[in-house]
TORMAR-928420 format. One record per residue (C-alpha): residue in three letters; x, y, z. Coordinates in steps of 0.1 Angstrom, whole numbers, plus 2048, in hexadecimal, padded with zeros to 3 digits. Layout:
# residues N
+------+------+-------+-----+
: type : east : north :  up :
+------+------+-------+-----+
:  ALA :    X :     Y :   Z :
...
+------+------+-------+-----+
# end
This chain:
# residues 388
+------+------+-------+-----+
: type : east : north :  up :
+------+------+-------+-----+
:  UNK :  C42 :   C5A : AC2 :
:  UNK :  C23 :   C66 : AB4 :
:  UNK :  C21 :   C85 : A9D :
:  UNK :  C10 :   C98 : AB8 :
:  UNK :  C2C :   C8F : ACE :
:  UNK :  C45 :   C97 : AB9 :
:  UNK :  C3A :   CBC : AB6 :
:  UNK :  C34 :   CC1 : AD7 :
:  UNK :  C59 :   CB4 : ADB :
:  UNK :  C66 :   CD0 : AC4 :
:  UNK :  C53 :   CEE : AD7 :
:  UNK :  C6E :   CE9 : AF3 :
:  UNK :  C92 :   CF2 : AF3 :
:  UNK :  CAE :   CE1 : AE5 :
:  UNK :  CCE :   CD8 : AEF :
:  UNK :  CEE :   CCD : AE5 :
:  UNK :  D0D :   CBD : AF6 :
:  UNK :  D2F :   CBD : AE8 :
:  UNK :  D49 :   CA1 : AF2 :
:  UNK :  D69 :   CA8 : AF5 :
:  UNK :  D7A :   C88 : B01 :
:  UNK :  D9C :   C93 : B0E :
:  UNK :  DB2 :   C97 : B2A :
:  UNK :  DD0 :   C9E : B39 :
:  UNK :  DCD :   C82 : B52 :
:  UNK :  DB3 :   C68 : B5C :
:  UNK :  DA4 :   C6E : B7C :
:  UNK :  D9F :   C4E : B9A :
:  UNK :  D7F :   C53 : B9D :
:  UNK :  D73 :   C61 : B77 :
:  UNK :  D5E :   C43 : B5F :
:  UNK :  D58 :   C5C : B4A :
:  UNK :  D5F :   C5B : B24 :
:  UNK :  D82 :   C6B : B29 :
:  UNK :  DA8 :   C62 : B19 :
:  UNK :  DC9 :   C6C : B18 :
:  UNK :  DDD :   C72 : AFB :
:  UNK :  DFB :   C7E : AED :
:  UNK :  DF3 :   C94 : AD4 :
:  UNK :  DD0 :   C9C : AC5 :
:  UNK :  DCA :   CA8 : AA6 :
:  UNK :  DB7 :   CC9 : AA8 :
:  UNK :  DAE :   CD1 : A85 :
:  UNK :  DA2 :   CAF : A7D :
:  UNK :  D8D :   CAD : AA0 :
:  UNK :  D7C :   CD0 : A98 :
:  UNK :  D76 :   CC4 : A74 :
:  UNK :  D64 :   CA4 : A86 :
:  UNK :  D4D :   CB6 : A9F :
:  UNK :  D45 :   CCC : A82 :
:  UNK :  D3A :   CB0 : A6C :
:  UNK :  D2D :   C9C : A88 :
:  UNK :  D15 :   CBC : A93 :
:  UNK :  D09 :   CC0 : A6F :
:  UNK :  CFA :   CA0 : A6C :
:  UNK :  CE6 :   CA8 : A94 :
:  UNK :  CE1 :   CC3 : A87 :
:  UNK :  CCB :   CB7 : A61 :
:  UNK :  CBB :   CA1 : A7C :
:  UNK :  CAC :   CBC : A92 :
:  UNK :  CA4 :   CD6 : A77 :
:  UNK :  C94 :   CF6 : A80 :
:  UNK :  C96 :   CF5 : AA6 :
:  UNK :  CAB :   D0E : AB9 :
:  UNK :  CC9 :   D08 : AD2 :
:  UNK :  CBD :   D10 : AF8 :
:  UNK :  CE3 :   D01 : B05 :
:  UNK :  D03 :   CF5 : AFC :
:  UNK :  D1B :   CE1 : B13 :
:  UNK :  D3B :   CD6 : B0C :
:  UNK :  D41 :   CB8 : B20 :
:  UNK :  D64 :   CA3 : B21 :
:  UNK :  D79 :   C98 : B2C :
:  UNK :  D87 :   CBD : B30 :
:  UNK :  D7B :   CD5 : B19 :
:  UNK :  D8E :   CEF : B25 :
:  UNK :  DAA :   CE0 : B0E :
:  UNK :  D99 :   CE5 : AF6 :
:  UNK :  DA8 :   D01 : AE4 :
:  UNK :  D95 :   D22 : AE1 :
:  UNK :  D91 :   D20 : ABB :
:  UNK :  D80 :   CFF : AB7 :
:  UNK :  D67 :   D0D : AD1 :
:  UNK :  D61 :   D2C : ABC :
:  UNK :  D5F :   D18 : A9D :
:  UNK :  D45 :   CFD : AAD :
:  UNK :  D2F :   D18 : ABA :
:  UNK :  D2F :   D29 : A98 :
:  UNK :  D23 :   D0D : A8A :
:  UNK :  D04 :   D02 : A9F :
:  UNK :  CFA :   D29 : AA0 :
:  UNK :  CFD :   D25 : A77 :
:  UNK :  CE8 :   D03 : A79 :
:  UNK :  CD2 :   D06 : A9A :
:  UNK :  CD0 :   D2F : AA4 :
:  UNK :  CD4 :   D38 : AC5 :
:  UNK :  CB4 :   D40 : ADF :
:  UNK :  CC1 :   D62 : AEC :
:  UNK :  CC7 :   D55 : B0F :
:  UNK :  CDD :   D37 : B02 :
:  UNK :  CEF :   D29 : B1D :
:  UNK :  D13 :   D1F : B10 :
:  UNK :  D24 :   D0A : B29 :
:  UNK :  D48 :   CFC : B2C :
:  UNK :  D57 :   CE3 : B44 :
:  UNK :  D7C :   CEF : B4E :
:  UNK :  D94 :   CE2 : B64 :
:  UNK :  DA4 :   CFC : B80 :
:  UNK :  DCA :   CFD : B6D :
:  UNK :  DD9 :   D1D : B68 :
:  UNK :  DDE :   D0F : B45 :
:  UNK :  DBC :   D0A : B3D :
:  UNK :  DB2 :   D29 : B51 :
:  UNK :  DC6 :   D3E : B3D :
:  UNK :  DAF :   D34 : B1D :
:  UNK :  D91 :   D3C : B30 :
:  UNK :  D8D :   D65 : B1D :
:  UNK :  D90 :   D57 : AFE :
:  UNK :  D76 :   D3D : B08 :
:  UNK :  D61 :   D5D : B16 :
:  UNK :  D68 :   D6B : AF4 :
:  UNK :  D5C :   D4C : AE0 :
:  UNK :  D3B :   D52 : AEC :
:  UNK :  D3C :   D39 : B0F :
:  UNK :  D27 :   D46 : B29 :
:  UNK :  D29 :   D2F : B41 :
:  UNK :  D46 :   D20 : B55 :
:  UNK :  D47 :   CFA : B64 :
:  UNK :  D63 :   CF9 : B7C :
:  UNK :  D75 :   CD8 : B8C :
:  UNK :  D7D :   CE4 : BA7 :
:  UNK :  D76 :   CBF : BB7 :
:  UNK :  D84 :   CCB : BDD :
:  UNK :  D8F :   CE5 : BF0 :
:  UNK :  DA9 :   CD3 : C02 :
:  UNK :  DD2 :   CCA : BF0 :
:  UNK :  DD1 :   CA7 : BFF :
:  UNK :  DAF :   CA3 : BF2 :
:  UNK :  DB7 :   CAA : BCF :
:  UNK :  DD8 :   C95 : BCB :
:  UNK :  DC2 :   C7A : BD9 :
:  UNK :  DA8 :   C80 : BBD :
:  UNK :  DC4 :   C84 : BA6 :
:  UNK :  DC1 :   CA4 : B9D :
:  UNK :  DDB :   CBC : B8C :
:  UNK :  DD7 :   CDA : B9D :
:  UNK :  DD5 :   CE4 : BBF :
:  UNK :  DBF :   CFD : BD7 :
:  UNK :  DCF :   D20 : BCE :
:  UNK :  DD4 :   D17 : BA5 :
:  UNK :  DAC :   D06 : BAA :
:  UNK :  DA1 :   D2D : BB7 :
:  UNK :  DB3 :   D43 : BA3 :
:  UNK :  DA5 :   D2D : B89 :
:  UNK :  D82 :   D37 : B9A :
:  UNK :  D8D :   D5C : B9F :
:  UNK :  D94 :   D5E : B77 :
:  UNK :  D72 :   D48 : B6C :
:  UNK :  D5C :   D62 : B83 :
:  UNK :  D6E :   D82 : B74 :
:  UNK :  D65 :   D72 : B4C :
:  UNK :  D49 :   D61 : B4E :
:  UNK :  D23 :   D6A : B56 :
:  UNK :  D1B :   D49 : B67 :
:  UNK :  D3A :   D33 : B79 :
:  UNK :  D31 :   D0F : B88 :
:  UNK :  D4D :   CFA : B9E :
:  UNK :  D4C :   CD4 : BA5 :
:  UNK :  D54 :   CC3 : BC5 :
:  UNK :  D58 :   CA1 : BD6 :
:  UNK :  D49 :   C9A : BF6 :
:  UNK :  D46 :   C7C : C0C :
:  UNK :  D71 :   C75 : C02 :
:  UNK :  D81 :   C5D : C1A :
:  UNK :  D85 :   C65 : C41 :
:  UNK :  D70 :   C87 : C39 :
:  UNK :  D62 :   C92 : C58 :
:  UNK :  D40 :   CA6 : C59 :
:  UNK :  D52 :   CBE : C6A :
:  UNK :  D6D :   CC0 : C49 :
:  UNK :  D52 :   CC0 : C31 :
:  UNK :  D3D :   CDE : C44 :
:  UNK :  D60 :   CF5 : C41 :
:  UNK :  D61 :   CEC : C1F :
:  UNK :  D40 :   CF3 : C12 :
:  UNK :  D3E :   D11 : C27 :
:  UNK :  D5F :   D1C : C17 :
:  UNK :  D4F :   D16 : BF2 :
:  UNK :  D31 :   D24 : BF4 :
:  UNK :  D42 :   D44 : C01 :
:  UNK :  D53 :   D4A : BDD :
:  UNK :  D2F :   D53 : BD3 :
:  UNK :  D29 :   D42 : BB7 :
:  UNK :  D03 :   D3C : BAE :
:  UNK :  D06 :   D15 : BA4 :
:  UNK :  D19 :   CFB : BB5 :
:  UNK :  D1E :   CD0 : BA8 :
:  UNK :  D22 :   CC2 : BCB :
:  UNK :  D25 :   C99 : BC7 :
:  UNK :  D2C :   C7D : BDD :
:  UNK :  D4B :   C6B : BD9 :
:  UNK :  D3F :   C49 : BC8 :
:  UNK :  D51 :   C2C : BBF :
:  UNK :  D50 :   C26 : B99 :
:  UNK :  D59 :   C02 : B87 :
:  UNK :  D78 :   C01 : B6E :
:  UNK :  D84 :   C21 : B81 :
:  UNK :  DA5 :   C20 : B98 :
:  UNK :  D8F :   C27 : BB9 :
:  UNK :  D7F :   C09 : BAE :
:  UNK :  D9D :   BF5 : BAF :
:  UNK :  DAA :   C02 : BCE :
:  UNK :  D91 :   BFC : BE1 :
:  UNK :  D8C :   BD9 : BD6 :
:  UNK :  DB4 :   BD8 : BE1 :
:  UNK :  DA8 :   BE6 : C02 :
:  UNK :  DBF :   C03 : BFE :
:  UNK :  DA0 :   C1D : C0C :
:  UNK :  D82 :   C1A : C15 :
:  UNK :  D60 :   C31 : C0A :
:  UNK :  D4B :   C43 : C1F :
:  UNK :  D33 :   C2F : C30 :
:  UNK :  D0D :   C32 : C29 :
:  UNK :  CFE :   C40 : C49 :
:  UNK :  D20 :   C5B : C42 :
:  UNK :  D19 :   C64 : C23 :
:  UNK :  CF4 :   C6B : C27 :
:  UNK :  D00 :   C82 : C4A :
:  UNK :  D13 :   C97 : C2F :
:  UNK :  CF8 :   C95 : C15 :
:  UNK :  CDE :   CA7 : C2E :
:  UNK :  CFA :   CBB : C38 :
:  UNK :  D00 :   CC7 : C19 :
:  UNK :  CDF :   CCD : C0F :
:  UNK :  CD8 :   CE0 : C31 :
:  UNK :  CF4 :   CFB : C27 :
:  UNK :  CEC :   D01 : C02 :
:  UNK :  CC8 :   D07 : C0B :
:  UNK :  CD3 :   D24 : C2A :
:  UNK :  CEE :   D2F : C0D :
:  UNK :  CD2 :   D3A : BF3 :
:  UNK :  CDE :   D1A : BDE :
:  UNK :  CC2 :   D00 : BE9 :
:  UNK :  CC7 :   CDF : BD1 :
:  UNK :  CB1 :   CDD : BB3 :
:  UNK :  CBF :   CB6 : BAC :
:  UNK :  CCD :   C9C : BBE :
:  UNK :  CF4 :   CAB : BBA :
:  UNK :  CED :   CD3 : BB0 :
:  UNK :  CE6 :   CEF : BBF :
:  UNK :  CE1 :   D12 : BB4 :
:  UNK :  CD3 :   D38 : BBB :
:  UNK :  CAD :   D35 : BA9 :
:  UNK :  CB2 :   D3E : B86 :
:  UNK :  CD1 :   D31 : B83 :
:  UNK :  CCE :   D0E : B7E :
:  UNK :  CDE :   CFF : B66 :
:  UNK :  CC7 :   D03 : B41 :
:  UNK :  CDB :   CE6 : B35 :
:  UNK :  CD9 :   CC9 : B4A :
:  UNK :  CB6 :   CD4 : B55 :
:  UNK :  CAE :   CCD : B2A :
:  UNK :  CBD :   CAB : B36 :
:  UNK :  CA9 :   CA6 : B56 :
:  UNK :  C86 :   CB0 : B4A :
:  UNK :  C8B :   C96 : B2D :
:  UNK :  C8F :   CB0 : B0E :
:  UNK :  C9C :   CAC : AF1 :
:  UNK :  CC9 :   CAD : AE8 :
:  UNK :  CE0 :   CAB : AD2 :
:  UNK :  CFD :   C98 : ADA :
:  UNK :  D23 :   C97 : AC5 :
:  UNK :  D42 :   C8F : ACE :
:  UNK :  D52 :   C6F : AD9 :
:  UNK :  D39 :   C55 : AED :
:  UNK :  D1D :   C74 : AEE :
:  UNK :  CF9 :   C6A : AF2 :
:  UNK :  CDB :   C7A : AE6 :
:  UNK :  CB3 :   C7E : AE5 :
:  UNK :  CA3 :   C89 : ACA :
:  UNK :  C7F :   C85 : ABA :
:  UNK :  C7E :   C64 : AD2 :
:  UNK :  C9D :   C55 : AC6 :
:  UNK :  CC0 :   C4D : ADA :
:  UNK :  CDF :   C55 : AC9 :
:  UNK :  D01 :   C4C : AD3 :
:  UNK :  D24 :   C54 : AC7 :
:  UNK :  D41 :   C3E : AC5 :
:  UNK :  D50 :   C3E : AE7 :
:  UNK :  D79 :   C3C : AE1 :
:  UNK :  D86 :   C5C : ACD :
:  UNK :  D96 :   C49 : AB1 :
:  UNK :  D73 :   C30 : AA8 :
:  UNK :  D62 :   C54 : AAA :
:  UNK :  D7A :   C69 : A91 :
:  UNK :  D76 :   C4C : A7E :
:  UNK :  D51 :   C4C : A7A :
:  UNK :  D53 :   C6C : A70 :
:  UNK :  D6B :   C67 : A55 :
:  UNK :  D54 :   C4E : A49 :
:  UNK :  D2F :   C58 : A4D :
:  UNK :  D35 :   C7D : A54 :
:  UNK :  D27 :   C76 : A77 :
:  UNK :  D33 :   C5F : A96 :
:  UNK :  D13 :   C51 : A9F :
:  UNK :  D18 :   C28 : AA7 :
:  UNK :  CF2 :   C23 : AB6 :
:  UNK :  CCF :   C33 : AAF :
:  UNK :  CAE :   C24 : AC2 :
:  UNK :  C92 :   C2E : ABC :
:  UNK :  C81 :   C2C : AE0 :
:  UNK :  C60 :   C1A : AE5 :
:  UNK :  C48 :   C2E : AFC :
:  UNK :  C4C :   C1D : B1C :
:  UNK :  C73 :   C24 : B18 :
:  UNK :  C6C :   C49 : B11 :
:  UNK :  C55 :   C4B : B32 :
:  UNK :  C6E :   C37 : B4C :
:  UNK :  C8A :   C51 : B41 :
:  UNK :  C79 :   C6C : B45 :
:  UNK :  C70 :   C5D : B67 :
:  UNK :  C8E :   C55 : B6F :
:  UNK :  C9F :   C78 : B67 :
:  UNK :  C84 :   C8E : B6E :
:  UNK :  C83 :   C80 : B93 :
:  UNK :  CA7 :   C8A : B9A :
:  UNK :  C99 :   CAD : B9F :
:  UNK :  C87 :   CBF : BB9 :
:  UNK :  C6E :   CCE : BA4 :
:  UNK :  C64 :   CA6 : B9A :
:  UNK :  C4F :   C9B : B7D :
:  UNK :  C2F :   CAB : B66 :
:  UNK :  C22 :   C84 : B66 :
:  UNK :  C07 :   C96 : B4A :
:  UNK :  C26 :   CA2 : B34 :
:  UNK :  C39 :   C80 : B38 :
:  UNK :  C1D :   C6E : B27 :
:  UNK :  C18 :   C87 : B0E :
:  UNK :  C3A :   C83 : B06 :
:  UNK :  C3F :   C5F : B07 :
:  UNK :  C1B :   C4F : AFD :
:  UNK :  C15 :   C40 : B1B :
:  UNK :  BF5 :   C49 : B30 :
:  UNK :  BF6 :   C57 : B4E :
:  UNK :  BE5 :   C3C : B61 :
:  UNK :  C03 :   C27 : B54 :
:  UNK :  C23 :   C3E : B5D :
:  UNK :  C29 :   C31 : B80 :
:  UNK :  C1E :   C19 : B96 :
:  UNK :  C08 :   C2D : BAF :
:  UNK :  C04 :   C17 : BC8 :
:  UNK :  C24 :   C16 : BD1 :
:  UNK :  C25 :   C3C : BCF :
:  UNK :  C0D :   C3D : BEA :
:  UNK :  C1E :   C28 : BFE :
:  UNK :  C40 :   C3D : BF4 :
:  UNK :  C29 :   C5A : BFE :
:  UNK :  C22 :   C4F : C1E :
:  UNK :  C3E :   C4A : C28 :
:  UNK :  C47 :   C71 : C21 :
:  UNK :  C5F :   C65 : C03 :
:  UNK :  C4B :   C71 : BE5 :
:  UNK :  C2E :   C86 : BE3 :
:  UNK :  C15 :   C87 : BC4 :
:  UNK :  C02 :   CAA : BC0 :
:  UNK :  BEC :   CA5 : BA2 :
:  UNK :  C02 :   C9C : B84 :
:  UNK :  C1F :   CA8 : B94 :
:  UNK :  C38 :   C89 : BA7 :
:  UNK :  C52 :   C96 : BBA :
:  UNK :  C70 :   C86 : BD2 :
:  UNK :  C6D :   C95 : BF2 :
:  UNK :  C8B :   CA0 : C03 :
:  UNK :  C90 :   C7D : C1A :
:  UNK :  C8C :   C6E : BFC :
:  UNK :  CAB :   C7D : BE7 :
:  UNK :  CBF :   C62 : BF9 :
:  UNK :  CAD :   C45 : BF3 :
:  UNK :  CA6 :   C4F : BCD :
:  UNK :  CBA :   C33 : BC0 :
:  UNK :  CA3 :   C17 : BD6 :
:  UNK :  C7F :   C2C : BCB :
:  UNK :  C84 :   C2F : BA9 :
:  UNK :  C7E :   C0A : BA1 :
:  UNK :  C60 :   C08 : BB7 :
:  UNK :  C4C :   C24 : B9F :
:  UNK :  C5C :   C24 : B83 :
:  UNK :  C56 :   C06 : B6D :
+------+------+-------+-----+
# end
């Protein structure tokens, strides 16, 4: 990335994700960097995410922190004092803008849930809930600990703490009727929260839904289904005041989330913890993925980074593509190449654009590329026809 490039990168905000890899129990459907264990260490994993966030930190001298997002795993068992601690130290290293969004993902227990004031009192302002249904049978099919009433009193206490409260569910589950699905959004969106994850049901590899459906022991919703329950979806967010601003999320306007939208529109982060990736300065970063490799690292070199890259231009440009397009608002082609190095002329393959246009798919307004709404379904077969 060229110097010029470099400094326009630092004019915008900066993020940083915290890993915390740990739950109580794996989840069917969940290939995300998550593990049960026994015991955990506390001291020596604050100790680590301190060390690991003073390296980032050195690295990405004199910017300021716009978000911070503890991602797991559940983060929510994470206890209250290693959140403090963390968020001491990247105000101490980073500062904090003065609208810093501080986000936490918690699961719906009335253990974890009982944490959630001194979590408020650490200094999180922002509450991501897993709710995952609003149905019993639902959630001990998704393997989930808790069940509807302990899931909204777990609600009831996040809206009365925090300033901003997000829940998670699953859609498109097995058997799910548009009919079933209509009650239970309708139910959700009545809670009033102002930002709702809302995500189909998909079938992961190395997961345990993986397995059994290879055993034939259920079967996913079908295709033609699913997108009936996408529109459907989409249909009563918008008439709810929470149209989608991405494929999956939805929200009141102003009330996005700051975080992933730093993700999304290809900024720069700072990622530690165990398996965390990050984008700074036009490198990748990565952290060890299993816990122990990780607190390892750290022991070591003072940091858990396995992997740095530093990305050529045309990788820079197709992931900012490739993000940026997830969202409604779509892409600043001009920006991209600014970013990345590449030219305009050279981001995309027009041609097919037009014809993506024509089709009432994309639509191209200047510099600005955006997914149209028939689109959003189909992202996954357009992307490779633009995007080189």
């Amino acid at each position: 990335m060229s110097d010029a490039n470099v400094n326009a990168a630092r004019t915008e905000p900066l993020a940083l994700y915290v890993h915390w890899p740990f739950c109580v129990s794996k989840c069917p459907y969940c290939d995300f960097n998550s593990h049960v264990r026994e015991t955990v260490d506390q001291q020596a994993w604050r100790m680590a995410l301190l060390k690991d966030m003073a390296h980032e930190a050195r690295l990405t001298n004199g910017r300021r922190l716009s978000s911070i997002f503890f991602g797991g795993g559940t983060p929510s068992l994470m206890p209250p004092e290693t959140v403090e601690a963390v968020l001491a130290a990247a105000r101490d290293h980073w500062g904090f803008a003065d609208d810093i969004e501080i986000t936490l993902e918690a699961n719906p227990s009335s253990v974890e849930a009982a944490r959630f004031n001194d979590l408020a009192r650490a200094g999180v302002n922002r509450i991501s809930l897993g709710l995952q249904a609003l149905d019993d049978m639902s959630l001990r099919f998704l393997g989930r600990a808790h069940d509807v009433h302990e899931g909204l009193l777990a609600l009831e206490a996040a809206q009365s703490l925090f300033p901003r409260v997000s829940f998670d569910l699953i859609y498109a589950r097995p058997g799910q009727s548009e009919g079933e699905w209509e009650r239970e959004l309708v139910q959700a969106l009545s809670y009033g929260t102002s930002h709702l994850s809302l995500y189909q049901l998909t079938i992961e590899p190395g997961t345990r839904f993986e397995t059994m459906v290879r055993k034939g022991e259920f079967a996913p919703a079908d295709a033609d289904h699913a997108a009936t329950l996408f529109e459907l979806t989409r249909t009563l967010t918008e008439q709810a005041g929470l149209p989608a601003y991405e494929i999956s999320n939805h929200a009141r306007r102003g009330d996005e989330s700051r975080h992933n939208l730093i993700y999304w529109r290809y900024q720069d982060y700072a990622g530690i913890g165990p398996g965390a990736h990050g984008r700074r300065g036009g490198t990748a970063s990565q952290r060890h993925r299993k816990p122990e490799n990780w607190l390892a690292a750290v022991g070591r070199n003072d940091h858990g980074i396995e992997s740095e890259t530093l990305l050529s231009q045309e990788e820079r440009a197709a992931e900012a593509l490739l993000m940026g397009l997830r969202l409604k608002e779509g892409v600043d082609l001009a920006r991209i190449a600014s970013l990345s190095g590449v030219s305009t002329a050279s981001l995309i393959d027009y041609a097919a654009a037009e014809r993506l246009s024509a089709l009432g798919l994309l639509v191209l307004e200047g510099d600005r590329l955006k997914v149209q709404e028939p689109g959003m379904l189909l992202l996954d077969a357009i992307l490779p026809q633009i995007v080189g």
